[in-house]
SEKE-250996 format. One record per residue (C-alpha): x, y, z; residue in three letters. Coordinates in pm, 1 decimal. Layout:
// SEKE-250996
       xx       yy       zz rest
        X        Y        Z  ALA
...
//
This chain:
// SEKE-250996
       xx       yy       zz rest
  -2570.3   2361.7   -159.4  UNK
  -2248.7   2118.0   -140.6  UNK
  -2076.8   2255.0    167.8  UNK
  -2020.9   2517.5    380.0  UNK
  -1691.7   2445.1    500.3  UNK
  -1384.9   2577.5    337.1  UNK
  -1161.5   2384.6    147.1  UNK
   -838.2   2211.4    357.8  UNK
   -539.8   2386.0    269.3  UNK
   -256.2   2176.4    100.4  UNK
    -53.7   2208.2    438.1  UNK
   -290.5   2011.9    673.7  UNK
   -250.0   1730.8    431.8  UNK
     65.2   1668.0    569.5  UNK
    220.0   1416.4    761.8  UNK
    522.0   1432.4   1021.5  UNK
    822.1   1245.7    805.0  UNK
    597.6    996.8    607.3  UNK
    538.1    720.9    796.2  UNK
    293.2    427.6    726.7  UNK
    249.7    317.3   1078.5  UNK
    299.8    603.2   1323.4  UNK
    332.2    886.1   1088.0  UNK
    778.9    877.6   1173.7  UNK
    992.3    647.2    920.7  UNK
   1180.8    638.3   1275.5  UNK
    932.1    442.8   1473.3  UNK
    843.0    246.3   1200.2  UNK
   1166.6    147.4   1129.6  UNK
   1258.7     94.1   1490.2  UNK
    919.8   -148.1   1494.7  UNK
   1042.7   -354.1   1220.2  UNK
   1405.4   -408.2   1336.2  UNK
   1208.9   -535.5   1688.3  UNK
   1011.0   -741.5   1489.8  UNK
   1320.8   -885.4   1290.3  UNK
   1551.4   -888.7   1612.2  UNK
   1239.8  -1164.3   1777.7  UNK
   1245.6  -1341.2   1458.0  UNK
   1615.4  -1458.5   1425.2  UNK
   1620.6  -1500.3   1811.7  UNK
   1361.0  -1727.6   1728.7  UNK
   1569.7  -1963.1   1521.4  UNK
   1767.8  -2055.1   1823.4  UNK
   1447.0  -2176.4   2029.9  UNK
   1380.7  -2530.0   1830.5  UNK
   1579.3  -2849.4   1950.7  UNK
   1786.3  -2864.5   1664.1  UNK
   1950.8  -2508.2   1633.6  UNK
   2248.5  -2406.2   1530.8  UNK
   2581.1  -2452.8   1729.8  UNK
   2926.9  -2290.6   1766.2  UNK
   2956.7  -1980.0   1514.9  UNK
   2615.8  -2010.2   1371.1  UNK
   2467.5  -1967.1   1727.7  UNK
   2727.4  -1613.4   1717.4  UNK
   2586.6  -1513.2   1405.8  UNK
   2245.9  -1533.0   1499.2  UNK
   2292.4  -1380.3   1860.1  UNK
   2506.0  -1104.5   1664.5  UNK
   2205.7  -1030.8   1431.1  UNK
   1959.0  -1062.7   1728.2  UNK
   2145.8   -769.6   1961.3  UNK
   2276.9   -527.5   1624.7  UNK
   1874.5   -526.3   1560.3  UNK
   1782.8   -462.8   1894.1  UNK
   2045.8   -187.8   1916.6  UNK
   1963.0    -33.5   1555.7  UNK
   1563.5    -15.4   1700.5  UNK
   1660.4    178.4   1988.0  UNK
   1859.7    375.4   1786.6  UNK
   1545.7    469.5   1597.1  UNK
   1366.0    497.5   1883.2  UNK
   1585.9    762.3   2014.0  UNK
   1636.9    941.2   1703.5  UNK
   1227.9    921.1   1646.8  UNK
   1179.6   1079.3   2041.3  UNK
   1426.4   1361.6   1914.8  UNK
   1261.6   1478.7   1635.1  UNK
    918.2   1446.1   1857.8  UNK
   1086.4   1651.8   2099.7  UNK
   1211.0   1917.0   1883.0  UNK
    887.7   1961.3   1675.6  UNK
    961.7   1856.4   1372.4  UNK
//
């Protein structure tokens, strides 16, 4: 005898929106712009960083990160919310 248990159905199989991490592209994609908004702040910690515009680019890629993750975050709590 092999099993008892019937076969899954096609439709448990699947997942939220796809996700690799949490199962929502949203959070995942929120996760990485954190993760990319610490690692250009982190080019301003060393001695030698960057003055005068480059400092403005990098704080200006630091904060549009940080805003596009909680963006994401929002938008992923929506879509929780609503069930889908």
């Amino acid at each position: 005898m092999l099993s008892t248990n019937p076969p899954l159905l096609p439709v448990s199989l699947l997942v939220a929106h796809g996700g690799a991490l949490t199962g929502h592209w949203e959070f995942d994609l929120a996760i990485a712009l954190v993760f990319f908004a610490i690692i250009s702040y982190s080019f301003l910690l060393p001695a030698d960083a960057p003055r005068g515009f480059g400092r403005a680019v990098i704080y200006g890629i630091t904060v549009v990160c940080f805003i596009g993750a909680l963006v994401l975050a929002v938008m992923g709590f929506r879509s929780v919310a609503l069930g889908q």
